[in-house]
C-alpha positions as CSV (number, residue, x, y, z in Angstrom):
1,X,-70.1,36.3,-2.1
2,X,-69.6,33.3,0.0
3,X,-67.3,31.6,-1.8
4,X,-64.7,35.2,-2.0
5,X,-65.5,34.7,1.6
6,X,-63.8,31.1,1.8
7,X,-61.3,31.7,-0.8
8,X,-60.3,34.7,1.4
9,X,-59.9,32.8,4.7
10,X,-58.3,30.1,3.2
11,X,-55.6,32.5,1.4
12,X,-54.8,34.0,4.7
13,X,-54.7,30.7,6.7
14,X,-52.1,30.0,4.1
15,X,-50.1,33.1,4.8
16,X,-50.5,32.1,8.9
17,X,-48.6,29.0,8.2
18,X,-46.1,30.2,5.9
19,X,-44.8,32.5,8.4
20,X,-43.9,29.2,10.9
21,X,-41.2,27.7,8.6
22,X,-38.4,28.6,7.0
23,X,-36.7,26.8,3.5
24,X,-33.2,26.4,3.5
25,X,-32.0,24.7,0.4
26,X,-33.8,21.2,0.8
27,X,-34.4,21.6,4.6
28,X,-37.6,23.3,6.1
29,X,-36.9,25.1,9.9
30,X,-40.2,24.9,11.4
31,X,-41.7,27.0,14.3
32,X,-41.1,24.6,17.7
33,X,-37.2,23.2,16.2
34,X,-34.7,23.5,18.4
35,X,-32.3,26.0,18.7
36,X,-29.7,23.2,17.5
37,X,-31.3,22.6,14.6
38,X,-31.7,26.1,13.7
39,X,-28.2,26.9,14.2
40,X,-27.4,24.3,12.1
41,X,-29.7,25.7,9.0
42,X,-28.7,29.2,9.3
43,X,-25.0,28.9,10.7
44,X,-24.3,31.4,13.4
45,X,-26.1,34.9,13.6
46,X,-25.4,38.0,12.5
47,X,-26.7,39.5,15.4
48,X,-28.3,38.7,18.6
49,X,-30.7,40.7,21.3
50,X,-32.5,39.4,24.5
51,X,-36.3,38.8,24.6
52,X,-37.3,40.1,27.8
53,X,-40.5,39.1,29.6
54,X,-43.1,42.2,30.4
55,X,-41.6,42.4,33.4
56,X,-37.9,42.8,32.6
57,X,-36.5,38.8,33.2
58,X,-34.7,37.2,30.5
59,X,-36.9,35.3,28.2
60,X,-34.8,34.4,25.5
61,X,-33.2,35.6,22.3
62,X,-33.9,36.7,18.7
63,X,-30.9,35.8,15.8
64,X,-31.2,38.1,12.5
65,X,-29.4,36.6,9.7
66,X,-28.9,38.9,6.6
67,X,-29.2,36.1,3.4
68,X,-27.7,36.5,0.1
69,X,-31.0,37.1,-1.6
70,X,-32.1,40.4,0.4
71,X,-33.9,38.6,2.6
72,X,-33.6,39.6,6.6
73,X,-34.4,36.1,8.8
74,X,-35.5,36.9,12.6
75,X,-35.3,33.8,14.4
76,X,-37.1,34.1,18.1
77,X,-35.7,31.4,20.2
78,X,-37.8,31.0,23.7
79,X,-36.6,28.2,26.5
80,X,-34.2,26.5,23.4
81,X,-36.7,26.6,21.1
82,X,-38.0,28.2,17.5
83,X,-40.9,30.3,18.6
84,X,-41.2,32.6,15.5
85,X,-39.9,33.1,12.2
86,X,-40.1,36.6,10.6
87,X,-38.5,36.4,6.9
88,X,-38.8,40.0,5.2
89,X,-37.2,41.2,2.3
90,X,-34.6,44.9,2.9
C-alpha cells in the first residue's frame, strides 16, 4: 500500500511540473520566461484578454494560440512575465 502511495505522489508531482513548460520544437517556455521570450516561441497571439486583479485593476494578460496539432496554448503573462501555461487539446 505504501509504495501505490509514493508512486501516486510522485506521478502527480510529475503532472505539477509538466504544466510549467511548454515544448516548442527544440525550445522549452518555462513558467517565469519573459514575455519576450514567449513571443518569440509562439509568434503573436491569436487572441488576447486582460487579467484583472480581485478588485478590478489591470493585472496583466493571457495569449491563446490555437497550434496546428489541436492543441489550445493559454499563456498568462503577469508584470512581463510567464506565470502559467495551460496546453489542452479542442
Amino acid at each position: 500500500m505504501r509504495r501505490y502511495l509514493v508512486v501516486l505522489l510522485l506521478s502527480l508531482s510529475l503532472a505539477a511540473h509538466a504544466s510549467n513548460t511548454l515544448r516548442i520544437g527544440s525550445e522549452v517556455l518555462t513558467v517565469g520566461d519573459s514575455a519576450v521570450r514567449a513571443m518569440q516561441l509562439l509568434g503573436k497571439p491569436d487572441f488576447k484578454e486582460p487579467v484583472q486583479s480581485e478588485f478590478g485593476g489591470y493585472q496583466g494578460e493571457r495569449w491563446q494560440y490555437q497550434r496546428d496539432d489541436g492543441h489550445i496554448v493559454t499563456v498568462t503573462i503577469i508584470g512581463g512575465k510567464v506565470s502559467n501555461i495551460d496546453d489542452r487539446t479542442r
